[in-house]
C-alpha positions, -999 to 999 in steps of 0.1 A, spaced: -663 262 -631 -661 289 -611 -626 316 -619 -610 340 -604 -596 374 -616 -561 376 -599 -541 405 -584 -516 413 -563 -534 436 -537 -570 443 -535 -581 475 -519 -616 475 -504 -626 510 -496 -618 541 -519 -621 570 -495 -597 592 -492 -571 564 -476 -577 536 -498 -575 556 -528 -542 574 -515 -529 538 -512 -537 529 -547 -521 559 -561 -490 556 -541 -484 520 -559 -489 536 -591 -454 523 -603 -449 495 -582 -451 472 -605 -481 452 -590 -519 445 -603 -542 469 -582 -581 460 -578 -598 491 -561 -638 479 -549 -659 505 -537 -692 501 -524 -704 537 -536 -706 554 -567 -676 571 -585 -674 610 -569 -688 630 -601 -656 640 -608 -669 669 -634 -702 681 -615 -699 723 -621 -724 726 -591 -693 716 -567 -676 746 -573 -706 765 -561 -709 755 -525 -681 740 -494 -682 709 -481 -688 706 -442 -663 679 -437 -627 691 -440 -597 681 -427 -561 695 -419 -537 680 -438 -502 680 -423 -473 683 -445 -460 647 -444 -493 640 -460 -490 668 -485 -457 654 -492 -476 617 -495 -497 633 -520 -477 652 -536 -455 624 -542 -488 605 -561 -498 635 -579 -528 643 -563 -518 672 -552 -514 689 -582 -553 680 -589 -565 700 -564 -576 738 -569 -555 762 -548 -577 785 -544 -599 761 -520 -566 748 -496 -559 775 -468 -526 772 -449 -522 771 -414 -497 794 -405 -505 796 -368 -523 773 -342 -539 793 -307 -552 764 -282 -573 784 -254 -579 768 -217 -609 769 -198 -601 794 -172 -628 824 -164 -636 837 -134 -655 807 -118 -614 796 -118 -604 824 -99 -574 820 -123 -567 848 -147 -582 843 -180 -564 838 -213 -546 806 -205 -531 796 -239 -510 781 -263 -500 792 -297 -482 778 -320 -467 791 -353 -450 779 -383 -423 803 -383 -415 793 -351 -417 755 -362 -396 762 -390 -418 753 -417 -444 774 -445 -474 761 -426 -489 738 -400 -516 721 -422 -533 732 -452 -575 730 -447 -594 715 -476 -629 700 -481 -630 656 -484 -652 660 -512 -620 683 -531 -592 657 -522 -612 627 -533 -620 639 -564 -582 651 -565 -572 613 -556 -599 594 -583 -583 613 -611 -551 602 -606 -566 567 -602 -589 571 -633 -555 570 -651 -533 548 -633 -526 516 -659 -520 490 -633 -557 494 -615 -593 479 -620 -619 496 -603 -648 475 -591 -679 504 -582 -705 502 -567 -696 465 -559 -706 453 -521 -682 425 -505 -701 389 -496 -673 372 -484 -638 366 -480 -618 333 -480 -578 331 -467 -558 306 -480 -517 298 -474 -513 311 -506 -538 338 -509 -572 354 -504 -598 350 -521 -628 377 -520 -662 374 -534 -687 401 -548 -721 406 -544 -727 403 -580 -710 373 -585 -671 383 -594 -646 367 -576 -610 387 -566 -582 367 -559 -549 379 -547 -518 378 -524 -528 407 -505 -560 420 -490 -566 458 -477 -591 470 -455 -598 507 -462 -634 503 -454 -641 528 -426 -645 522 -392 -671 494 -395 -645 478 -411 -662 449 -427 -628 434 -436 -613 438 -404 -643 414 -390 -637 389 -416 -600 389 -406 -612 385 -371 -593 415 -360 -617 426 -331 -616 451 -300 -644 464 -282 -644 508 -293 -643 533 -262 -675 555 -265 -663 595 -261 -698 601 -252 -692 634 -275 -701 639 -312 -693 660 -338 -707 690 -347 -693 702 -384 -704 734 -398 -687 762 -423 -691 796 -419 -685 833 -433 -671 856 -413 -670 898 -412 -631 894 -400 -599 880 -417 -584 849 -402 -551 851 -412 -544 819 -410 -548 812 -379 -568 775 -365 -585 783 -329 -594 762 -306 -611 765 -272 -610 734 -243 -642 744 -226 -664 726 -195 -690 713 -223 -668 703 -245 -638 713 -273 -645 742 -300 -624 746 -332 -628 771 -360 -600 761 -389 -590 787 -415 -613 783 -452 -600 806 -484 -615 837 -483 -633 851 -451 -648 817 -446 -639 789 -413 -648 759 -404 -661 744 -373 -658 709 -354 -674 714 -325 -672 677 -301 -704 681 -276 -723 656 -259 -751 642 -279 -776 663 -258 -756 694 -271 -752 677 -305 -790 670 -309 -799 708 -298 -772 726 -320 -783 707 -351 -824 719 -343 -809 757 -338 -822 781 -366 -794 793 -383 -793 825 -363 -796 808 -332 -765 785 -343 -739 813 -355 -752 832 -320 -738 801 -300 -710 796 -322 -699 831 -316 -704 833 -278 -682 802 -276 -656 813 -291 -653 844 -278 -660 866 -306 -627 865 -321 -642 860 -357 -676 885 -357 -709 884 -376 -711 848 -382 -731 834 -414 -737 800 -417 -732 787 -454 -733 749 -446 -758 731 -428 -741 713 -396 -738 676 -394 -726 655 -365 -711 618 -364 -703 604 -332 -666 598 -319 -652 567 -307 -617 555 -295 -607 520 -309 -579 503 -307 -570 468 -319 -544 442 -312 -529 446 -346 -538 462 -378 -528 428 -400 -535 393 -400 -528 363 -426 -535 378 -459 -547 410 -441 -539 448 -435 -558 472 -422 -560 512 -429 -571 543 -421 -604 540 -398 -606 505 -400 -573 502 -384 -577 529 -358 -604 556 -344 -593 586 -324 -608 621 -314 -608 647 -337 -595 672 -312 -559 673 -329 -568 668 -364 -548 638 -366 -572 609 -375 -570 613 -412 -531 619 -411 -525 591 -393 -546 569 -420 -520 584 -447 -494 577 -429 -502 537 -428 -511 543 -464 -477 558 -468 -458 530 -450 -476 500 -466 -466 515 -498 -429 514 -490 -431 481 -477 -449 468 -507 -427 484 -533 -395 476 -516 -396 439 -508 -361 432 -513 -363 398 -527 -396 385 -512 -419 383 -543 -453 379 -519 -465 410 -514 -488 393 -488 -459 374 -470 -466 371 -437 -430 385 -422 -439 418 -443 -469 424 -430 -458 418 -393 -434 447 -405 -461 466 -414 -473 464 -378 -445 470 -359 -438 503 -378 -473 513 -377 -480 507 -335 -459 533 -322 -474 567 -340 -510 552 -338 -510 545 -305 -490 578 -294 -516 600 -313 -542 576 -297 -528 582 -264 -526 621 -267 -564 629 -280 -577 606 -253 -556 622 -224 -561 654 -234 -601 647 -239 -599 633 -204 -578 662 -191 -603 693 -200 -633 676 -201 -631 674 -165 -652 698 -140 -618 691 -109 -610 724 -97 -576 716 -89 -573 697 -121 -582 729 -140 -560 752 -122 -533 723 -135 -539 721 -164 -543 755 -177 -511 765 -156 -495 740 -179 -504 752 -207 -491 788 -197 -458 771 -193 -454 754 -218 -468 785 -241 -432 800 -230 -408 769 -242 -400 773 -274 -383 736 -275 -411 722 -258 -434 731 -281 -419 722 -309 -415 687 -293 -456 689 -291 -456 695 -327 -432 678 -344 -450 645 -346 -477 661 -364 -459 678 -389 -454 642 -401 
């Protein structure tokens, strides 16, 4: 006879979301299954320390605060976080335009009122960060590498089978598996993704001048340039292209690559050395009718896919991790942590920022990337103005301080 071993929550997916989640119900009080199809990140691997990861991310500090709060914070090495003490956003005017050039927006975080905008640190540092507090946390059982076969809902509860044979059951199932969610298909959660027709280009570089903490980023006719802040006298780019772009950055020497990076960004940071080799993923809008369902919730990029252009997508993901977590630790007197009224909760507080964050990176995608002349000479007038409104722009910002 076939048994089950039963929890309260299962978590499929320990990326950076999932595993944020776990930690956050560290003292909740409820039986934690964590099953991830990878290996463990090498948690010890002296090589690490030796080289940057390509993919980073800027954390806001409502995340921080999120992982703070956990204790992952305090895993991670400060010398490898760089603050973002000021943002300048550049428009696409030049003298095709016959606009002046140097349309602009900057903000700063003495200006917001905070210590920074976002701290910039590497995925692979933060996920190591997050699976140490995990590898310690009493109330979780980590299934890895473990692949998912399938997945069974009940009144009662779910019940979710493994490739190799183990069987989960429990109140409450989590998707945290990415954005080919393959819980939020067996949920039949389902909405057809908007292709950006852009990809992105990631890349880390050294450079011969000092940031100062300072994130760029340039809206241009071929598509939208950052270069973030790294410790030291490194940056990072995210560079969204079209694929044609994408495909001949990636086949550029690595001469030929810093030479193009540098020309599109003006200069602003000279002499260029690439210390990363670039990678590209492609970028997709997508999103759903609702991020639960019987049994169900969904997180992260299984719940939602946005542009990368305001560094946004992984904040948002903490933030559902973040509100999940409140929900599931304060019940009030509903023992079911996979009731059906709490998890309709969940989605009502959740719809609002995702779709607003959703609704911003696509307009403002659609907005520059968009060869209308009058358009242009709108848009970048904007921008002037609204560089000159202190209360405006901290209405822009506040959400992502979040």
């Amino acid at each position: 006879m076939k048994t089950s071993m039963q929890y309260d929550v299962v978590i499929i997916g320990g990326g950076l979301v999932g595993a944020s989640l776990a930690a956050a119900l560290k003292d909740s009080g409820l039986s934690l299954a964590l099953v991830e199809a990878g290996p463990a990140p090498a948690l010890n691997d002296p090589a690490l320390a030796d080289d940057w990861d390509s993919r980073i991310y800027a954390i806001s500090p409502g995340s921080r605060r999120f992982l703070e709060q956990s204790g992952a914070w305090a895993k991670l090495d400060p010398t490898r976080i760089a603050p973002v003490e000021e943002m300048r956003v550049f428009g696409d005017t030049g003298p095709s335009t016959k606009l002046r050039t140097g349309s602009k927006l900057e903000f700063s975080a003495y200006q917001m009122g905070v210590s920074e905008l976002a701290c910039i640190l590497e995925n692979r540092a933060l996920q190591h960060a997050l699976w140490r507090v995990l590898r310690d946390q009493d109330n979780l059982t980590f299934f890895h590498p473990a692949r998912c076969k399938a997945l069974s809902i009940a009144e009662a509860s779910a019940e979710l089978t493994l490739e190799g044979g183990q069987t989960l059951s429990a109140r409450l199932i989590v998707g945290a598996d990415g954005r080919n969610s393959w819980v939020r298909n067996q949920a039949g959660i389902s909405a057809a993704p908007v292709d950006y027709q852009q990809h992105g280009v990631v890349a880390n570089f050294n450079c011969a001048l000092p940031h100062r903490g300072i994130a760029h980023q340039w809206f241009q006719e071929d598509g939208i340039l950052a270069l973030l802040p790294l410790p030291g006298l490194r940056v990072s780019m995210v560079w969204s292209v079209s694929p044609e772009k994408s495909a001949a950055l990636l086949a550029m020497s690595p001469e030929e690559l810093c030479s193009q990076v540098a020309a599109a960004s003006q200069n602003t940071l000279v002499n260029l050395q690439l210390i990363t080799p670039p990678a590209a993923f492609p970028l997709r809008l997508l999103t759903l009718p609702q991020i639960s369902a019987p049994r169900v919730a969904l997180i992260g990029d299984a719940a939602h896919n946005m542009h990368p252009l305001a560094g946004q997508g992984v904040n948002t993901g903490f933030r559902d991790a973040r509100q999940l977590a409140e929900l599931l630790t304060n019940r009030g007197g509903c023992s079911d942590c996979g009731d059906a009224q709490l998890l309709r909760r969940y989605d009502r507080k959740r719809k609002e920022d995702i779709y607003t964050m959703q609704a911003t990176t696509y307009g403002l995608k659609k907005l520059f990337c968009n060869d209308d002349p009058l358009l242009r000479t709108l848009r970048n007038l904007g921008m002037d103005t609204t560089n000159h409104i202190v209360p405006l722009k901290k209405l822009l910002m506040q959400h992502a301080l979040n």
